[in-house]
C-alpha positions as CSV (number, residue, x, y, z in Angstrom):
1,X,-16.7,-10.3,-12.1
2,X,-18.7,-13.4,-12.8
3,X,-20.8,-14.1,-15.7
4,X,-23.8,-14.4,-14.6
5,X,-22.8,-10.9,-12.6
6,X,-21.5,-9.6,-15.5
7,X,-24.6,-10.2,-17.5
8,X,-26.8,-8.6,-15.2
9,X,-24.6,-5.0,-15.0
10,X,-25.4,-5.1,-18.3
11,X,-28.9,-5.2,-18.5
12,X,-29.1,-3.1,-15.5
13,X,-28.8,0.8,-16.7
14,X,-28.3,1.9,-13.3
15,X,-25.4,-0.6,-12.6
16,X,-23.8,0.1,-16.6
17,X,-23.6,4.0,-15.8
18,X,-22.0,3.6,-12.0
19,X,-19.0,1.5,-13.4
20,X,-18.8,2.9,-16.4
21,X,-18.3,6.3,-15.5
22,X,-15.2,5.9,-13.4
23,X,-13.1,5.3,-16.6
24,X,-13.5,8.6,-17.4
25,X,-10.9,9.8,-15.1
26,X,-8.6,7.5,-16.6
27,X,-9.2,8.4,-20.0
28,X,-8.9,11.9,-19.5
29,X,-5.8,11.7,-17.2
30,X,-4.4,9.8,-20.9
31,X,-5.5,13.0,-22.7
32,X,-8.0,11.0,-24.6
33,X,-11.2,13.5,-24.2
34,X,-12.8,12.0,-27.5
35,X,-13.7,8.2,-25.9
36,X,-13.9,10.1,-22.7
37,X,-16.9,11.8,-24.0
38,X,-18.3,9.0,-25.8
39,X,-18.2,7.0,-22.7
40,X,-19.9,9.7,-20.5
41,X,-22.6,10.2,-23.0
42,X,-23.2,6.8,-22.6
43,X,-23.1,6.7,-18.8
44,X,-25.8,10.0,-18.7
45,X,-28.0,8.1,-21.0
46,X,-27.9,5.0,-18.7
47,X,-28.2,6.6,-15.3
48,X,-29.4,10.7,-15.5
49,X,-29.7,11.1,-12.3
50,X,-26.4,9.6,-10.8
51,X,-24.0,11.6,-8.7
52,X,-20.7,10.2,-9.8
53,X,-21.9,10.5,-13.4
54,X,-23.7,14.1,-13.3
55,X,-20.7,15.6,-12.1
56,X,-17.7,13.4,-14.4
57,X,-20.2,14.7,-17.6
58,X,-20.1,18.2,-16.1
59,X,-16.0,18.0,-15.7
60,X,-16.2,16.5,-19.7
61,X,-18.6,19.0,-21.0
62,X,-16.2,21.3,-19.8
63,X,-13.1,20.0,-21.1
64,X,-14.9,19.6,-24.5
65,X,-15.8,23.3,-24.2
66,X,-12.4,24.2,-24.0
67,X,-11.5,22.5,-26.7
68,X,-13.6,24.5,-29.1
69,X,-12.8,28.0,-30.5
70,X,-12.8,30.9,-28.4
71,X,-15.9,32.7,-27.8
72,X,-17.9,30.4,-30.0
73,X,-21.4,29.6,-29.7
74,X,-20.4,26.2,-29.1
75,X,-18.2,26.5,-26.1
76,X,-20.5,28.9,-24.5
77,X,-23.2,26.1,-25.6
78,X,-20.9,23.4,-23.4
79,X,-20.3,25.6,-20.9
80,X,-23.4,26.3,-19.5
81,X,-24.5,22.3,-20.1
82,X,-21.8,21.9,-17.7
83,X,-23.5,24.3,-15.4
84,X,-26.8,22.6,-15.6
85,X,-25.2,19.4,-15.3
86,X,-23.5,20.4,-11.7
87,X,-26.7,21.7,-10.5
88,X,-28.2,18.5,-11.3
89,X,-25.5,16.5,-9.2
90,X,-25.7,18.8,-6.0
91,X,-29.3,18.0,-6.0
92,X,-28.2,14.3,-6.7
93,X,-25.8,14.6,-3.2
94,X,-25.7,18.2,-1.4
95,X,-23.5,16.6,1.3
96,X,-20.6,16.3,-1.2
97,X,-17.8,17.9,-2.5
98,X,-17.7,17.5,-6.1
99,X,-20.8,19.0,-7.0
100,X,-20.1,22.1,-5.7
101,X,-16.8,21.9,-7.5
102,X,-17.9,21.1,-10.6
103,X,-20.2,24.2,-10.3
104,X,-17.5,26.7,-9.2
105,X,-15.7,25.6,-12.8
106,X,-18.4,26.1,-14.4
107,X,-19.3,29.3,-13.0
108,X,-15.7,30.7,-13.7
109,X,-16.2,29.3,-17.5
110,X,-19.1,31.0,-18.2
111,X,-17.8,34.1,-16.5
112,X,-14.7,34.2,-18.5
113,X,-16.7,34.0,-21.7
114,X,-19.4,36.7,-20.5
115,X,-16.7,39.0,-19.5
116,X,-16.2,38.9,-15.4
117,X,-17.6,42.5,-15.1
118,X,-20.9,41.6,-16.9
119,X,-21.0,38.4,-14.9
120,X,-20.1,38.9,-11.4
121,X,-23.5,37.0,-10.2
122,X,-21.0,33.5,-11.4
123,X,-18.1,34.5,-10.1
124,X,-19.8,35.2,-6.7
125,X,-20.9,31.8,-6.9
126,X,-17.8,30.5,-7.9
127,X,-16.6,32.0,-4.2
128,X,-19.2,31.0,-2.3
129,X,-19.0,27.3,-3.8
130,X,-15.4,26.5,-3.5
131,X,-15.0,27.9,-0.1
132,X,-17.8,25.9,0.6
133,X,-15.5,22.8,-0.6
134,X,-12.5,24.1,2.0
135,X,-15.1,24.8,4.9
136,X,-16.1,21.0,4.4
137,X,-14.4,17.9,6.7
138,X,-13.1,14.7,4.9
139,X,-12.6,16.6,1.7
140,X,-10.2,14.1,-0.7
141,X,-7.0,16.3,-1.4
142,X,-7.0,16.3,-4.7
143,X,-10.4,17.9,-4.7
144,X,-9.2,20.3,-2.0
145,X,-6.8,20.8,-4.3
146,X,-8.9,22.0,-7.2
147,X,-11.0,24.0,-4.9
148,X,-8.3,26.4,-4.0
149,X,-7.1,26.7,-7.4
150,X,-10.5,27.6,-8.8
151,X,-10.8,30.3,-5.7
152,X,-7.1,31.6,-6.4
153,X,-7.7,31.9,-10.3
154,X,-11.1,34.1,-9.8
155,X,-9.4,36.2,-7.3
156,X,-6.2,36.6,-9.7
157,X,-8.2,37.3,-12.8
158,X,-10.2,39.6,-10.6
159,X,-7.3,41.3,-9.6
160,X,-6.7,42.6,-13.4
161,X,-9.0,45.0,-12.7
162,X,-8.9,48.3,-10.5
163,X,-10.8,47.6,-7.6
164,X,-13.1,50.5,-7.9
165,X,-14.6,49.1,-11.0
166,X,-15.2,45.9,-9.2
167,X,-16.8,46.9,-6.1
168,X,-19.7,48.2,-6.7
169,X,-20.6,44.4,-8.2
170,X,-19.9,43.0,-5.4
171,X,-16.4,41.8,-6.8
172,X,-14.1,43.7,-4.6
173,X,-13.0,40.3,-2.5
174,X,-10.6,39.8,-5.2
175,X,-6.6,40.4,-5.1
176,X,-3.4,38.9,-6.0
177,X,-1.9,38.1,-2.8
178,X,-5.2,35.7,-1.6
179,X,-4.8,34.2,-5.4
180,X,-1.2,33.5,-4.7
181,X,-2.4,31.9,-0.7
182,X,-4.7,29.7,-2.7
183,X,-2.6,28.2,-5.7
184,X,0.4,27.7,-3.4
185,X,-1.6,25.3,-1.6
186,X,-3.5,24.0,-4.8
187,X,0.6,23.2,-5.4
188,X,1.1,21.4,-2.1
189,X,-2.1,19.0,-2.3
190,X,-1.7,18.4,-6.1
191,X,1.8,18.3,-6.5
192,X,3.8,18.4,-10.3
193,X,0.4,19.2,-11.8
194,X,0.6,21.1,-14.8
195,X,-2.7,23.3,-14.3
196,X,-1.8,24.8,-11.1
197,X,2.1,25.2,-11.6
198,X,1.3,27.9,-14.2
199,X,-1.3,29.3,-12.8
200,X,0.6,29.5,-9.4
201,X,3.6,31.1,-11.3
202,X,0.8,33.9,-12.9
203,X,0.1,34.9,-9.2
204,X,4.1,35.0,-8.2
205,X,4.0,37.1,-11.3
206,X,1.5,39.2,-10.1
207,X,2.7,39.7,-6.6
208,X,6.0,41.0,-8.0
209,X,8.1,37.7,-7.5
210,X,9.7,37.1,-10.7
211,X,12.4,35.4,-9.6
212,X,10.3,32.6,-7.9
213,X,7.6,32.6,-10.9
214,X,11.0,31.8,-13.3
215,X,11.5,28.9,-11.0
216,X,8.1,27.5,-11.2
217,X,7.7,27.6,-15.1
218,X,11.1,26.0,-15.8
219,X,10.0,23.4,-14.5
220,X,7.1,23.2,-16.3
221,X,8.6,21.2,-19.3
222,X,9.3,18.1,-16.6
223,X,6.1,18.0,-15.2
224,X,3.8,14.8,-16.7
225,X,0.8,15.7,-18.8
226,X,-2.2,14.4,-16.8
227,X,-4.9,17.0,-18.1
228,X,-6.6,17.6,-21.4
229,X,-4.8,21.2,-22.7
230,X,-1.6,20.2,-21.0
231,X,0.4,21.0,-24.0
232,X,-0.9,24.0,-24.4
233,X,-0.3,25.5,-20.8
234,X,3.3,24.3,-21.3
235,X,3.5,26.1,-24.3
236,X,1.8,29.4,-22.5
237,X,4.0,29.1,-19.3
238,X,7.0,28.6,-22.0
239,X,6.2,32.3,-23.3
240,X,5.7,33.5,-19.8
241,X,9.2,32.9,-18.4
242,X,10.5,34.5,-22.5
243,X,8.6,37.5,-21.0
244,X,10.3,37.8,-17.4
245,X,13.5,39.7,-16.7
């Protein structure tokens, strides 16, 4: 960039925020959420009402919520900022994927927290949202991707409970063998990613094929950390496979 170009992307919020934001991805591909959220903080400040940035904060907001300790006040706190923050970018752009995305996460976090059964409205639109995402044309694969693992997650945790509890929610939709369609082919747009490996060996798991889930998770130690929590899901798919005979 020139100088006199350089100058003025600096002086213009609008510009700051729009370039700014897509480090973000880079950062937290390098696990480094702290600058991550420094830098998105900064971007919302410069430019509230950007796409690109409502949705990045609403992924970081996320992240950070995970970070805290469970069932706190403070990561129910991010959680729902995150859902605010992904409403605000589908009005920003309707016509796009992440948005929606975003949303569904968001939707599943806050569901997760509340208990699923005392917070089926969210999960519903966690459905409704991500195949949304799949119905779309021109869909990027790695968002593709994280649209079928969001929708194969809520039908596997959905599947944890009897059916007849669920249905008078409006929750019955959920089932392992639909959870195990979806994060095999979260696994085939996005593949070697830590996130949907384990989660894709939890719905082998579920759908009574050990011997394939014990394939998936030893490979899990191989695999490059390219998500905040990484370490962690390595560490939880290392205890799975202890459990599987």
């Amino acid at each position: 960039m020139r100088p006199f170009a350089l100058l003025c992307s600096l002086l213009v919020p609008g510009v700051l925020g729009a370039q700014s934001i897509l480090r973000v991805d880079t950062l937290l591909a390098a696990n480094q959420l702290a600058p991550a959220v420094a830098l998105a903080d900064q971007a919302l400040a410069a430019t509230p009402r950007d796409y690109e940035v409502l949705w990045r904060v609403s992924r970081v907001r996320l992240l950070q919520g995970d970070a805290q300790p469970e069932k706190s006040k403070a990561q129910d706190r991010l959680y729902r900022e995150a859902l605010a923050l992904a409403e605000r970018a589908i009005k920003a752009n309707s016509a796009a994927p992440d948005g929606y995305l975003r949303r569904a996460a968001a939707n599943g976090k806050v569901a997760l927290f509340a208990g699923v059964l005392d917070a089926a409205d969210y999960v519903i639109q966690t459905k409704e949202d991500t195949e949304k995402v799949i119905a779309m044309r021109g869909v990027p694969p790695l968002a593709l991707a994280s649209a079928h693992y969001i929708l194969g997650r809520a039908h596997l945790k959905l599947s944890e409970t009897p059916r007849p509890l669920r249905m008078p929610l409006g929750l019955g939709f959920g089932n392992a063998a639909d959870a195990l369609t979806h994060l095999r082919r979260a696994t085939e747009l996005r593949a070697g990613f830590v996130m949907f490996q384990l989660e894709y060996a939890r719905a082998l798991v579920a759908n009574e094929r050990v011997a394939d889930a014990r394939t998936v998770l030893q490979q899990l130690p191989s695999l490059a950390e390219q998500e905040p929590g990484d370490e962690v899901r390595k560490r939880e798919g290392a205890e799975l496979l202890r459990t599987l005979r």
